[in-house]
C-alpha positions in Angstrom: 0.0 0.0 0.0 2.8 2.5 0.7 4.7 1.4 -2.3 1.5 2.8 -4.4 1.0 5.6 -2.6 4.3 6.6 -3.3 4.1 5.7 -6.7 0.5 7.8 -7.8 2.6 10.7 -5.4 5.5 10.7 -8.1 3.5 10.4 -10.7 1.5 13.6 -9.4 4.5 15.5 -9.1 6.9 14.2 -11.9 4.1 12.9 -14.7 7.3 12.9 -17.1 8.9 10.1 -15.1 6.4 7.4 -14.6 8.1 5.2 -16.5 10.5 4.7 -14.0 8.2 3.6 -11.3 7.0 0.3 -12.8 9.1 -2.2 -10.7 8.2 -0.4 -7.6 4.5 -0.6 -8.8 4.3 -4.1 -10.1 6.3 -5.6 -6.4 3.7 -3.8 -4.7 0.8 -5.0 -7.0 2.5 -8.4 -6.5 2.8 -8.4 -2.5 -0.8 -6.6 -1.9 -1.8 -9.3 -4.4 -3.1 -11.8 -1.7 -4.8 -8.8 0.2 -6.6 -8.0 -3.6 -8.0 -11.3 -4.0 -9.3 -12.0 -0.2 -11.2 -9.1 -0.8 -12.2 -9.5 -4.2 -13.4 -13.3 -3.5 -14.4 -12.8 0.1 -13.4 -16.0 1.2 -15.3 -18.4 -1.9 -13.1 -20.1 -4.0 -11.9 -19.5 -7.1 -14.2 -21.7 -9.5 -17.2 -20.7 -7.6 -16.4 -17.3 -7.9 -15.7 -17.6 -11.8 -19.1 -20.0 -12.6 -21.3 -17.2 -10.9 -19.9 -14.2 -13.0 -19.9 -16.4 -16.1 -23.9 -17.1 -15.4 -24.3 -13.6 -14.9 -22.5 -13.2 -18.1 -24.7 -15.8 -19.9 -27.6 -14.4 -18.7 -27.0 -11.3 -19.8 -26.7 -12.6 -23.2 -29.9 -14.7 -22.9 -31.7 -11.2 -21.7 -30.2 -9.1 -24.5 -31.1 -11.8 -27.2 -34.9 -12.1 -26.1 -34.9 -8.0 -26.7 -33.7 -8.9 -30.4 -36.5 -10.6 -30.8 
């Protein structure tokens, strides 16, 4: 968390130098990475989390089909 806040700080307050800052950004995407996903999937698995937003998906499609119609 404070490697990206120091990260979106520099790239406030140097925009032409933000290409420098990707290793510091990607380690701390990769360490806040487990932090990401706990919230994201709130404790459910990873296939039950992926089968839900795929029926949502399908549905979707389903719904917008039957308005072709």
């Amino acid at each position: 968390v404070i490697s990206i806040s120091l990260v979106a700080i520099d790239l406030v307050l140097y925009p032409e130098t933000w290409w420098c800052q990707w290793p510091i950004g990607m380690w701390a995407f990769v360490t806040a990475f487990p932090l990401i996903k706990s919230f994201v999937f709130r404790g459910q698995d990873l296939r039950t989390v992926i089968e839900r937003r795929l029926h949502k998906m399908a549905l979707r499609e389903v719904e917008r089909f039957d308005d072709d119609l």
